[in-house]
C-alpha positions in Angstrom: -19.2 -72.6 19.4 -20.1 -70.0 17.1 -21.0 -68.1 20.1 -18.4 -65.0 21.0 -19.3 -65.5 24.7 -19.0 -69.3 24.5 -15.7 -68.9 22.7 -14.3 -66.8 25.1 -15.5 -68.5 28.3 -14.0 -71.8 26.4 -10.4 -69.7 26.5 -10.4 -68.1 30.1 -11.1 -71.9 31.0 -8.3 -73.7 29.0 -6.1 -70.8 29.9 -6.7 -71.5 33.6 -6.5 -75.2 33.5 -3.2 -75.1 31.8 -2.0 -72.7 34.6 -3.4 -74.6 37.1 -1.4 -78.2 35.7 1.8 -76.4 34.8 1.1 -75.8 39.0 0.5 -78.9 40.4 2.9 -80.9 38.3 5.7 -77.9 39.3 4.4 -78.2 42.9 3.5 -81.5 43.9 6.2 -83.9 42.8 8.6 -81.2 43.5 7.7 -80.7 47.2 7.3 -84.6 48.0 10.5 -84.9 46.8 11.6 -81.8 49.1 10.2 -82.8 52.2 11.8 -86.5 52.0 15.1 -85.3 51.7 14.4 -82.6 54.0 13.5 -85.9 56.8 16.2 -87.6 55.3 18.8 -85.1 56.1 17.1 -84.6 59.8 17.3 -88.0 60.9 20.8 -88.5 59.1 22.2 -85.7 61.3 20.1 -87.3 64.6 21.8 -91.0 63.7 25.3 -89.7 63.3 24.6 -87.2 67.1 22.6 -89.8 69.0 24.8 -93.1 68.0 28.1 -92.3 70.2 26.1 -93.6 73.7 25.3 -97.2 71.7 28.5 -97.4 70.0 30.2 -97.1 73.4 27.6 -100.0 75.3 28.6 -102.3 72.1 32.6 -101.5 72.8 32.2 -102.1 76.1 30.3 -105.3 76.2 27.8 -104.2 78.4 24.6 -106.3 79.4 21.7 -106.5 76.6 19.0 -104.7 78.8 22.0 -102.0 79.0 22.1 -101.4 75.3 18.4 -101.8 74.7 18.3 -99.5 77.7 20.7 -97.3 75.1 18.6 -98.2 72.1 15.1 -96.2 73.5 17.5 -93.2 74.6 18.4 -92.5 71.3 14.9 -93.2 69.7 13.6 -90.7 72.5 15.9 -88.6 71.7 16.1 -88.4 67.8 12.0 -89.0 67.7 12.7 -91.9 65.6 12.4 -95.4 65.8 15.7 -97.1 66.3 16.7 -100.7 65.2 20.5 -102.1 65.7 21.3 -105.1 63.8 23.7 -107.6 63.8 25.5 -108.5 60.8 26.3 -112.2 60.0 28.9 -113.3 57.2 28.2 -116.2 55.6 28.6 -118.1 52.2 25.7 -115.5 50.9 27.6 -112.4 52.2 26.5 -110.2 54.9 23.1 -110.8 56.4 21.9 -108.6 58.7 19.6 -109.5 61.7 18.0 -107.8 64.5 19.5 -107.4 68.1 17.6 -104.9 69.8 14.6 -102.4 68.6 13.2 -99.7 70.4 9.7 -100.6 69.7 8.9 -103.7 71.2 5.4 -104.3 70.8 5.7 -104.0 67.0 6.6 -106.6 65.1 10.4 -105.7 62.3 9.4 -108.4 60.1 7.7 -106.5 57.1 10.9 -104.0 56.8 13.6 -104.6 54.5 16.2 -101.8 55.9 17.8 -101.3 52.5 19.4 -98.2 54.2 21.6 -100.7 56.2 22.3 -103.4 53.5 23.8 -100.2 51.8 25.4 -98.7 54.7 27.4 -102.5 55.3 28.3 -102.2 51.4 29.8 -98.4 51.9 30.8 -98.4 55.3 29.4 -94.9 55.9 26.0 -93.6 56.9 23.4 -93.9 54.2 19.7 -93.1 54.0 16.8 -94.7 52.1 13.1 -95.2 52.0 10.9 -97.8 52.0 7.5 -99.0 52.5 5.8 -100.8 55.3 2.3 -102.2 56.1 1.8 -99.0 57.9 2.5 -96.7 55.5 6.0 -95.3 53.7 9.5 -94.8 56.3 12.5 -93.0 55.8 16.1 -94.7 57.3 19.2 -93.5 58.1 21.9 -96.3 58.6 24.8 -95.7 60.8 27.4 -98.6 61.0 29.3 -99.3 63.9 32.6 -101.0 63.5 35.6 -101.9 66.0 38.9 -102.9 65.7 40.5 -106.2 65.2 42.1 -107.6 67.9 44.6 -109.0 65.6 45.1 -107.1 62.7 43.8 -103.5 64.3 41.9 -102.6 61.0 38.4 -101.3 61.5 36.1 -104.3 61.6 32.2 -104.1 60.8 30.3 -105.2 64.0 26.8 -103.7 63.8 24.4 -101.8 62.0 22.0 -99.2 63.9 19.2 -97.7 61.8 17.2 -94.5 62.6 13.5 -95.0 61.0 10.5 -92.9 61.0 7.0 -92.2 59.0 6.7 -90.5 56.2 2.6 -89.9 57.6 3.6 -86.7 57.9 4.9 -85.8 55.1 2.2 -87.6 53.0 -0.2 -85.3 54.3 1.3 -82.1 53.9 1.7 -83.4 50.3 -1.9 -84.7 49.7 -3.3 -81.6 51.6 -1.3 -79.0 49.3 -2.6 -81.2 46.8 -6.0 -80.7 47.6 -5.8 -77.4 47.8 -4.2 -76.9 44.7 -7.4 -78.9 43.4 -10.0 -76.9 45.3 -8.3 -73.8 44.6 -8.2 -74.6 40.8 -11.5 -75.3 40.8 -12.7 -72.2 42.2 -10.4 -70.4 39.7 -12.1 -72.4 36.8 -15.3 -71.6 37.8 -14.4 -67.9 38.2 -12.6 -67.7 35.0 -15.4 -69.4 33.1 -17.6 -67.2 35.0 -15.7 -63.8 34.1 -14.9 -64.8 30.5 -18.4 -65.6 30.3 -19.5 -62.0 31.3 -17.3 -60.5 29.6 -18.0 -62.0 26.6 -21.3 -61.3 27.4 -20.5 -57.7 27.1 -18.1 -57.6 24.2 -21.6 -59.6 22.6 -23.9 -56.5 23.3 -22.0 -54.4 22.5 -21.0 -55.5 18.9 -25.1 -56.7 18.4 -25.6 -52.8 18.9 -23.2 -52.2 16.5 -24.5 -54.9 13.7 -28.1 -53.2 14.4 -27.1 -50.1 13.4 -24.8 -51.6 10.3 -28.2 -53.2 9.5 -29.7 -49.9 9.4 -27.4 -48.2 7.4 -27.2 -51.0 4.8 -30.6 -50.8 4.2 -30.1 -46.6 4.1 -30.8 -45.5 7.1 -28.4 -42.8 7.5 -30.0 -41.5 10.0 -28.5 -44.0 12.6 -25.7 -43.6 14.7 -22.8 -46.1 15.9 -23.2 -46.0 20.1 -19.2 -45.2 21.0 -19.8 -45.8 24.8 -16.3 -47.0 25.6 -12.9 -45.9 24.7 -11.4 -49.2 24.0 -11.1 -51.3 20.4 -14.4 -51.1 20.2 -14.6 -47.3 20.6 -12.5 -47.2 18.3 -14.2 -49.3 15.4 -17.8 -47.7 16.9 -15.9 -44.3 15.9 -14.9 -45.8 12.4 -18.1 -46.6 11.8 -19.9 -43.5 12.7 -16.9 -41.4 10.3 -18.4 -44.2 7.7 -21.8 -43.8 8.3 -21.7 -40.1 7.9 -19.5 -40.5 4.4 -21.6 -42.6 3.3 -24.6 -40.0 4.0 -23.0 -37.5 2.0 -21.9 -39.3 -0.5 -25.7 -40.5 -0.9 -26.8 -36.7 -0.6 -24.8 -36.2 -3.1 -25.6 -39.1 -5.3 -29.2 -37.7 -5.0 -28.6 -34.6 -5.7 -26.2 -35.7 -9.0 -28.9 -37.3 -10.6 -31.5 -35.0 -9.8 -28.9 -32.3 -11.7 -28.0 -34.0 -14.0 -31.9 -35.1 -14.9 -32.3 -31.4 -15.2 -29.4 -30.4 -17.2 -30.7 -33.1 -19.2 -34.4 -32.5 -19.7 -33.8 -28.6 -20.1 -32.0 -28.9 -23.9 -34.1 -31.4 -24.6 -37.5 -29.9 -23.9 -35.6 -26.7 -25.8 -34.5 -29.0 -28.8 -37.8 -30.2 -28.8 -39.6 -26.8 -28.9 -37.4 -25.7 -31.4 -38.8 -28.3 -33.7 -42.2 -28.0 -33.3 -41.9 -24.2 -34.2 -39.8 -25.1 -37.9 -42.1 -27.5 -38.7 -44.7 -24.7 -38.9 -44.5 -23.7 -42.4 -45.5 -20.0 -41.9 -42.2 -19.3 -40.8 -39.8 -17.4 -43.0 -36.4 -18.4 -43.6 -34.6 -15.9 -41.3 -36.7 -16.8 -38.1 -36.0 -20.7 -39.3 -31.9 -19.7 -39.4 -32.1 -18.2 -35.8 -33.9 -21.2 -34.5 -31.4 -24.1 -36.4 -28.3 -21.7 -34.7 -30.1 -22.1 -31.1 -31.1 -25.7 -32.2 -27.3 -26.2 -32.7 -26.3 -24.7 -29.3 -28.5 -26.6 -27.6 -27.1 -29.7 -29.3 -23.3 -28.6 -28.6 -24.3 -28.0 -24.9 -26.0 -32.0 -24.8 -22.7 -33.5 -26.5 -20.6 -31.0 -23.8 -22.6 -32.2 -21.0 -22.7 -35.9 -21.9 -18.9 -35.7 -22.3 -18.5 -34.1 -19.2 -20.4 -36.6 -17.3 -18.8 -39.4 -19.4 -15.3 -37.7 -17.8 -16.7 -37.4 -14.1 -18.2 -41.4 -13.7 -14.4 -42.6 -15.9 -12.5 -40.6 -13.4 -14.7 -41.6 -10.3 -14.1 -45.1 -12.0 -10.2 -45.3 -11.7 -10.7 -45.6 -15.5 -8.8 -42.6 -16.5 -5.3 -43.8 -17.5 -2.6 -41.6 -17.3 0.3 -41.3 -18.9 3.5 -39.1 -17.5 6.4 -37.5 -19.1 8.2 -34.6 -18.3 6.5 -31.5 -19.9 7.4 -27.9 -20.3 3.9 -26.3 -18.1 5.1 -22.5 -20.5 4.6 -24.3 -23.7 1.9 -25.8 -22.9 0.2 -23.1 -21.3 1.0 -21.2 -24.8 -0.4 -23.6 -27.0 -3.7 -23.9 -24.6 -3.8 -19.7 -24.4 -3.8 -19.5 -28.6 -7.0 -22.1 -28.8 -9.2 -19.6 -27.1 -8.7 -16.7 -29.9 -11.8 -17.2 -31.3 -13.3 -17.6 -27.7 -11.3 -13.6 -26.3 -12.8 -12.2 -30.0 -16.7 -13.4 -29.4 -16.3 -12.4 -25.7 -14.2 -9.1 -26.4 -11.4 -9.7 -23.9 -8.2 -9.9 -23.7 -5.9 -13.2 -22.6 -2.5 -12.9 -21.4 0.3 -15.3 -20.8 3.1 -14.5 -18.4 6.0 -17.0 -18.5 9.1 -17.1 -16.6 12.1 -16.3 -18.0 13.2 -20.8 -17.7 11.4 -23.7 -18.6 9.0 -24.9 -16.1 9.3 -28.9 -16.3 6.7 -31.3 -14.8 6.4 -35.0 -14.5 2.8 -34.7 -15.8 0.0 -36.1 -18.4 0.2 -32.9 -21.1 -3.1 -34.1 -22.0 -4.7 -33.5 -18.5 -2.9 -30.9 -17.7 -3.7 -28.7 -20.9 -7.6 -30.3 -20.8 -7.4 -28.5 -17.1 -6.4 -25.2 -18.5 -9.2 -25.5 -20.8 -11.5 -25.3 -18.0 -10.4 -22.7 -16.0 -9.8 -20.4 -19.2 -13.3 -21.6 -20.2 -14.5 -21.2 -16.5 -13.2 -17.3 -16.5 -14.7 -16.4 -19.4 -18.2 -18.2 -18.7 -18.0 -16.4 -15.5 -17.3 -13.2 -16.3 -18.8 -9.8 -18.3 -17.4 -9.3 -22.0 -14.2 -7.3 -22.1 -12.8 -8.9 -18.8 -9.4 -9.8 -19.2 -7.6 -13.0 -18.4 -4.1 -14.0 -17.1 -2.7 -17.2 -17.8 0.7 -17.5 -15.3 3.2 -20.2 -15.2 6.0 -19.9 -12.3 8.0 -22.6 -9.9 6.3 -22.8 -5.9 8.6 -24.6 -3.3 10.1 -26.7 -7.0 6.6 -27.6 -7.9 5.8 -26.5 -11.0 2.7 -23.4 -11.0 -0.1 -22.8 -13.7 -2.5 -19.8 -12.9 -5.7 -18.4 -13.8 -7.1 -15.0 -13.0 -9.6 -13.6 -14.5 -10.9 -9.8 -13.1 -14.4 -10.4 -12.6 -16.9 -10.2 -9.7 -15.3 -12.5 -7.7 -16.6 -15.7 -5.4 -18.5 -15.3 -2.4 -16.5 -16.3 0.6 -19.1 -18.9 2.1 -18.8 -20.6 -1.6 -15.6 -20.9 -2.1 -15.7 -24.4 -0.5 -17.8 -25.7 -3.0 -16.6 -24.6 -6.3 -15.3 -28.3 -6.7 -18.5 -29.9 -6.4 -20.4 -31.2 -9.5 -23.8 -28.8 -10.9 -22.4 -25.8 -8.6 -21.5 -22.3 -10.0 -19.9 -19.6 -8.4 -22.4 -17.2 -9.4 -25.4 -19.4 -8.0 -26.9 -20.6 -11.1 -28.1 -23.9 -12.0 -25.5 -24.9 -15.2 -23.5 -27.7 -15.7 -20.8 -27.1 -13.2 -19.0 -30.1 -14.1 -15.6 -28.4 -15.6 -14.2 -27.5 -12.3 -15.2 -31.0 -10.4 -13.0 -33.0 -13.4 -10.3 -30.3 -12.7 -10.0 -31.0 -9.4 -10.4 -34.4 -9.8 -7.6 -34.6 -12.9 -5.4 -32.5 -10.4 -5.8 -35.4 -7.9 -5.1 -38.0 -9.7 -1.5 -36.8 -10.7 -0.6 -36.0 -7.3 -1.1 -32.0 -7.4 -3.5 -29.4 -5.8 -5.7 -27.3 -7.3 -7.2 -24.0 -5.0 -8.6 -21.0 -5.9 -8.5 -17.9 -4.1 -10.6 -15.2 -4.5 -11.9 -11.2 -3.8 -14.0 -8.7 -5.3 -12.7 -8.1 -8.7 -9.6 -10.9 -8.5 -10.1 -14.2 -8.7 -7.0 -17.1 -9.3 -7.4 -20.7 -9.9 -3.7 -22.3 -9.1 -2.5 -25.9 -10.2 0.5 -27.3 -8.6 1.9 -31.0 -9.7 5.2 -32.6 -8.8 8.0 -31.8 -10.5 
């Protein structure tokens, strides 16, 4: 039963098996029940229409072969068997007996007529069934009464009764019956049949789609979810396939992290370790030592940047970057971020300007992550950018979302690279540094629910952070 086909053929059946018993018990008992009132009501009608002729004979005291005689007319005529009895009353109450049937040649004995016993109790015509040696009958009791010759009240004489097979009527039953069975059957078979098949296809298909999840889980990215239907399974085939291809990039880039990052890594090292090797020479003299120690220490501030830039990347790709919101003025901030790069405008002989609104522009924000991302773009314009290019630092209010901008005047980003500014190791200008600043930017701007975008042209290029309000 673990089987999708088996499953399913096992629902189409008990689906179809209910349907078909909800039919026959609807059905079957139903029309039996239809058809024997039906007869009933038929040969009720034919007793009270073909009595009058017997009724009269008994009235008139007419000879017995005269009202036998009367007694096959009415049977010939209503298609029935017809019995008149005679009713004795006694210490035991009224008995009826027979006084003329039209069926002579078959013996009365094995019926019972409860039609007539109740059709002497209410004095009007009733019907009943019952069942003889040669099969179940249907009656219709019609009593016949007279007058009293001395009181003039209607007085109960006789009893005629209308009988006839039920045969009929059985079979029609029994053969809807069996057809109902047959049919069933049939529709079992076909159902267990179809849901079979299509289970059978459902079963292919989703094997060719756990091949392929077998290929990709053991990286094979190179495989490719069939969507050869546009149904639920399209649709999860589709899912897939959008997976598969993330999951392709995001090993690409996985690769091409660590391969970066290896090389980032081993390039201050193998410096840090040249740089050793030549001070422990002792024929060097003290001012060639002092230049090496000052390259010895920026090769040891770019390590501790680098580590705690990748240290910032894998927390935020984590989730285990925690921040915490308040509402900040973004001008202040951006003032307090612009003076910590002093220093940075004197060594690279340029020039940093803040432009503020004229009101306080108030975010909902982490003042630490914002100001951290101002660090890197200031630091990302200058790094960018010849000596003596000036920077602008902006804050304003977009649509009620509070605005920080960067532009620096510099070369500018190519078009075709703008796209990939974001991405970890990558530099505008095409060279291999550490390219991690802008990738925890973005990522930083994320997390609190803004945007950050660049835009850029030859001589003018803007990095823009927008968070909520």
């Amino acid at each position: 039963m673990t089987s999708l086909a088996n499953r399913l053929a096992l629902v189409f059946f008990a689906i179809t098996l209910g349907a078909i018993a909800i039919v026959y018990v609807g059905v079957v008992p139903t029309l039996e029940s239809s058809l024997v009132t039906e007869r009933s009501q038929t040969l009720r009608s034919d007793a009270e229409r073909f009595t009058g002729p017997i009724r009269s004979a008994l009235a008139n005291a007419v000879p017995v072969t005269t009202i036998d005689q009367a007694v096959r007319n009415a049977a010939d005529q209503s298609n029935a068997r017809v019995t008149l009895l005679g009713v004795n009353r006694g210490t035991f109450g009224a008995q009826p007996y027979v006084k003329s049937d039209s069926n002579l040649r078959t013996d009365i004995g094995d019926l019972q007529f409860p039609a007539a016993d109740t059709a002497v109790q209410s004095r009007r015509t009733e019907t009943a069934t019952e069942s003889a040696s040669s099969g179940r009958v249907v009656e219709a009791a019609v009593p016949i009464a007279f007058p009293d010759p001395d009181s003039g009240k209607p007085l109960l004489g006789d009893v005629l009764v209308y009988s006839a097979p039920l045969g009929d009527v059985e079979h029609d039953v029994t053969l809807v019956r069996d057809r109902i069975v047959i049919a069933g059957i049939l529709a079992l078979a076909a159902a267990v049949l179809a849901g079979f098949l299509v289970a059978r296809s459902l079963g292919r298909r989703v094997e060719r789609l756990e091949g392929v999840a077998r290929r990709v889980a053991r990286g094979d990215f190179s495989a490719r979810f069939p969507v050869d239907q546009d149904d639920e399974l399209g649709q999860l085939a589709r899912a897939l396939d959008a997976m598969q291809r993330q999951l392709a990039e995001l090993d690409t880039a996985r690769r091409r992290f660590i391969a970066t990052a290896s090389h980032e890594l081993r390039t201050p090292i193998f410096s840090l370790g040249g740089f050793l090797e030549l001070i422990e020479d002792e024929d060097l003299d003290e001012e060639t030592k002092a230049k090496f120690l000052g390259q010895l220490r920026e090769q040891v501030d770019r390590l501790g940047k680098l580590a705690t830039d990748l240290l910032d990347l894998s927390r935020l790709d984590a989730g285990a970057v925690e921040l915490r919101t308040e509402e900040t003025d973004v001008s202040t901030l951006a003032r307090t971020v612009a003076d910590e790069f002093v220093p940075a405008l004197a060594a690279h002989e340029s020039r940093l300007e803040v432009r503020l609104t004229g009101e306080p522009v108030v975010a909902v924000c982490d003042p630490e992550r914002v100001a951290q991302i101002m660090r890197i773009l200031i630091d990302n314009a200058l790094n960018h950018t010849e000596p003596g290019t000036d920077v602008i630092v902006a804050t304003s209010t977009r649509a009620t979302r509070p605005r920080v901008a960067v532009t620096d005047f510099g070369p500018g980003i190519p078009r075709q690279e703008l796209t990939r500014v974001f991405e970890p190791f990558y530099t505008s200008d095409g060279t291999r540094g550490s390219g991690l600043g802008l990738a925890i930017a973005h990522e930083l701007a994320e997390r609190m629910g803004g945007e950050l975008a660049v835009e850029s042209l030859p001589g003018r290029t803007t990095f823009s952070l927008e968070i909520p309000a």
